[in-house]
N, CA, C and O of each residue as an XYZ file, in Angstrom:
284
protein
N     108.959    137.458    131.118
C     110.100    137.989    130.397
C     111.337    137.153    130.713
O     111.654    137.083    131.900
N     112.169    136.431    129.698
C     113.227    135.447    129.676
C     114.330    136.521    130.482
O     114.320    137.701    130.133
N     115.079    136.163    131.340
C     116.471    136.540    131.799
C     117.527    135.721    131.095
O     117.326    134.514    130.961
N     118.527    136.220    130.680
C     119.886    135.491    130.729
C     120.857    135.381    131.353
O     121.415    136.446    131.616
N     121.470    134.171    131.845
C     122.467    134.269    133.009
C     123.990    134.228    131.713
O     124.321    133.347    130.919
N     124.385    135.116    131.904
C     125.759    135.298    131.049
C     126.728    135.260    132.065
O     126.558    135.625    133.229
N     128.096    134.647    131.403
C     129.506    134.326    131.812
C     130.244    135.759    132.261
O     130.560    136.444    131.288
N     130.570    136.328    133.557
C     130.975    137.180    133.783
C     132.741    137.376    132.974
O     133.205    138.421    132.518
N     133.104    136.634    133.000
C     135.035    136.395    132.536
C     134.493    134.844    131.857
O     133.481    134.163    132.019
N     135.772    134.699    131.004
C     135.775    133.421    130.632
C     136.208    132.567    131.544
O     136.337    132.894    132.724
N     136.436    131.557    131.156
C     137.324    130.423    131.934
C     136.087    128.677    131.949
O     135.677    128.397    130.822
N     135.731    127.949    132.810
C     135.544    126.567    133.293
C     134.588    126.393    133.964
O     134.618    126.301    135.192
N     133.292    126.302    133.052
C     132.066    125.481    134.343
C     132.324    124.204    134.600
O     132.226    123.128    134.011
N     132.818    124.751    136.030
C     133.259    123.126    137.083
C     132.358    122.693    137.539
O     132.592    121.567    137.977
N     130.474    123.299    137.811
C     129.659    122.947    138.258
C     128.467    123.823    138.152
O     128.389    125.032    138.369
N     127.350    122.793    137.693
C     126.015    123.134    137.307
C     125.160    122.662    138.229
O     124.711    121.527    138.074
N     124.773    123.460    139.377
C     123.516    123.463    140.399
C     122.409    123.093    139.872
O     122.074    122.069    140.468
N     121.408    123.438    138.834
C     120.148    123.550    138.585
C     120.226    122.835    137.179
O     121.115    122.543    136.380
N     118.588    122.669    137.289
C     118.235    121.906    135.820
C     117.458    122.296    135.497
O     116.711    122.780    136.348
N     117.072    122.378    134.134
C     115.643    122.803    133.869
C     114.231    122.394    134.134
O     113.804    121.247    133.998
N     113.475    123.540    134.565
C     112.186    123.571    135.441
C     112.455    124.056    136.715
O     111.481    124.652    137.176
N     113.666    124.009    137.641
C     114.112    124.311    138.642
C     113.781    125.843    138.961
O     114.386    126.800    138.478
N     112.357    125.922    140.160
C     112.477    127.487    140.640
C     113.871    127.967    140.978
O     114.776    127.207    141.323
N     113.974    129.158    140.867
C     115.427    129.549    141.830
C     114.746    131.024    142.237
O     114.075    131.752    141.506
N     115.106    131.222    143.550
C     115.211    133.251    143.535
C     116.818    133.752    143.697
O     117.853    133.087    143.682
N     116.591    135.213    143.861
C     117.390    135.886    143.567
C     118.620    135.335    144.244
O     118.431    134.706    145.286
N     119.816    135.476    143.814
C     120.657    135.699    144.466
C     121.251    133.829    144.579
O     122.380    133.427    144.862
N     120.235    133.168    144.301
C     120.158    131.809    144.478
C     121.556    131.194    143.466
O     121.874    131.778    142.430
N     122.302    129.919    143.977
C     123.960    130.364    142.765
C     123.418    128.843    141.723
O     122.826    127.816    142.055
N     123.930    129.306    140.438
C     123.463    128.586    139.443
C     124.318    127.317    138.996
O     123.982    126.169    138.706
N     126.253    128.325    139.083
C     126.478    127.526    138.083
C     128.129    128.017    139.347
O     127.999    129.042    140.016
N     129.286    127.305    139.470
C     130.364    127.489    139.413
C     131.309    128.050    138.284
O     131.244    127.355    137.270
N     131.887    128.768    138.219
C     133.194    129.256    136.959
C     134.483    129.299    137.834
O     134.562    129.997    138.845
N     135.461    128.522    137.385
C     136.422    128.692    137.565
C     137.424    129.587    136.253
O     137.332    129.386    135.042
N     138.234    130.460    136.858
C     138.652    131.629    135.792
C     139.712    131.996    136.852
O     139.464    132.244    138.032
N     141.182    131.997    136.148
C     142.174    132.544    136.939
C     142.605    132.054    138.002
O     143.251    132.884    138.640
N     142.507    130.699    138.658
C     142.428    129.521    139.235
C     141.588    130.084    140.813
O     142.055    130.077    141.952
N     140.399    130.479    140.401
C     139.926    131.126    141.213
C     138.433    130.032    140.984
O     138.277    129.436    139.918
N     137.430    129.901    142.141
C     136.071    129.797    141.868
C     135.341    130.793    142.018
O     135.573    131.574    142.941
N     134.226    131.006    141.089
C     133.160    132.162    140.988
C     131.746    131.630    141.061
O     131.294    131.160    140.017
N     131.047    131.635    142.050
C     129.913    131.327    141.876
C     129.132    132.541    140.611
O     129.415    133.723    140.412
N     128.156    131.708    139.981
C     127.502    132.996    139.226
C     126.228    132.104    139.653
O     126.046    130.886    139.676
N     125.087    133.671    140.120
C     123.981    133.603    140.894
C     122.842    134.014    140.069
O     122.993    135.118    139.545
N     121.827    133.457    139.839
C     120.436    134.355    139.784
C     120.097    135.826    139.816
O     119.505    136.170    140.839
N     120.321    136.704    138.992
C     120.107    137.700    138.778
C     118.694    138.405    139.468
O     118.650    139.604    139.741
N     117.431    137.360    139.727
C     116.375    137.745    139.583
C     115.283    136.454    139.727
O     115.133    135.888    138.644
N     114.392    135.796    140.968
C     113.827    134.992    140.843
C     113.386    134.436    139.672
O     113.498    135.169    138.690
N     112.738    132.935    139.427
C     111.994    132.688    138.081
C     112.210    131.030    138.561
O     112.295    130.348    139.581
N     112.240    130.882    136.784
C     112.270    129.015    136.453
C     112.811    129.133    135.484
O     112.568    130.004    134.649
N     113.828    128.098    135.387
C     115.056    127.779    134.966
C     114.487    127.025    133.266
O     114.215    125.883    132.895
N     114.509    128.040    132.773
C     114.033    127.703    131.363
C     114.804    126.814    130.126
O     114.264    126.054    129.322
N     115.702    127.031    130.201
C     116.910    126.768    129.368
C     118.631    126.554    129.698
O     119.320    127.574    129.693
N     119.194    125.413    129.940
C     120.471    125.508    130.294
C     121.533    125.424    129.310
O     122.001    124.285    129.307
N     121.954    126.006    128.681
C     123.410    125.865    127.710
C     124.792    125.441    127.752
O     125.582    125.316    126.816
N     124.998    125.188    129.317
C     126.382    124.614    129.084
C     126.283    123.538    130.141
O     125.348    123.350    130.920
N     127.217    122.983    130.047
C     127.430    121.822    131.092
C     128.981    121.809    131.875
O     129.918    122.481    131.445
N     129.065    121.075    132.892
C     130.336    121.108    133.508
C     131.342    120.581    132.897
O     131.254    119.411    132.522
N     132.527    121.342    132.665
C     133.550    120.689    132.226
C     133.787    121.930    130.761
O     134.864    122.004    130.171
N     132.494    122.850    130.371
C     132.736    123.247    129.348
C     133.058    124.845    129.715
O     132.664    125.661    130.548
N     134.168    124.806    128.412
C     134.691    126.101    128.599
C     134.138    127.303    128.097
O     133.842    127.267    126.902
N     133.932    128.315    128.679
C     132.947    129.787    128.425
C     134.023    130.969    128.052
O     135.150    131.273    128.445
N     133.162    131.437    127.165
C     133.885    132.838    126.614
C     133.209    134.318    127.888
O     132.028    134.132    128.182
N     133.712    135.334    128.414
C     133.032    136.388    129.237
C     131.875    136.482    127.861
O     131.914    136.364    126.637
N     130.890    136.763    128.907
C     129.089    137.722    128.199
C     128.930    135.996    127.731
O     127.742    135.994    128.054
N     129.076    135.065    127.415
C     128.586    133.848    126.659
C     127.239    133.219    127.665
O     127.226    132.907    128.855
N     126.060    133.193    126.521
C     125.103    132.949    127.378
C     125.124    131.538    128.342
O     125.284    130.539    127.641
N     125.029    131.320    129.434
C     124.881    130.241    129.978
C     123.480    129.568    130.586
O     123.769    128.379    130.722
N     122.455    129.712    130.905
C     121.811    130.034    130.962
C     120.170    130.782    130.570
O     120.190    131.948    130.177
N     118.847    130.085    130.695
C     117.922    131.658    130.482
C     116.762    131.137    131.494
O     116.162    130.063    131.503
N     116.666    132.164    132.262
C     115.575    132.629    133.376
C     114.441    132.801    133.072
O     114.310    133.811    132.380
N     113.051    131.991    133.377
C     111.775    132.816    132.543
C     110.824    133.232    133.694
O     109.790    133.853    133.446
């Protein structure tokens, strides 16, 4: 069953950890967001393999915008 890693707030992926095929488990951090001149790691919801990546660093995210999908 696919997971999606969605954009908690909008703002700036300053950095993309993983690539596709990449195991990750839980809790494991995916992607950096910067939002509010703050950094946010956003983490792995849920072990798997890194099925699909949608954004890249440097690009700007809307909050809920998929980034991400977990299979």
């Amino acid at each position: 069953m696919a997971t999606e890693i969605t954009a908690p707030m909008a703002g700036k992926i300053i950095e993309v950890k993983v690539k596709v095929g990449d195991s990750v488990q839980e809790d494991d951090e995916l992607f950096t967001l910067e939002a509010m001149k703050m950094e946010m790691p956003i983490v792995a919801p849920a072990a798997g393999t890194v099925k699909e990546i949608k954004v890249e660093a440097g690009d700007a995210v809307e909050g809920d915008q998929v980034l991400a999908i977990l299979e």
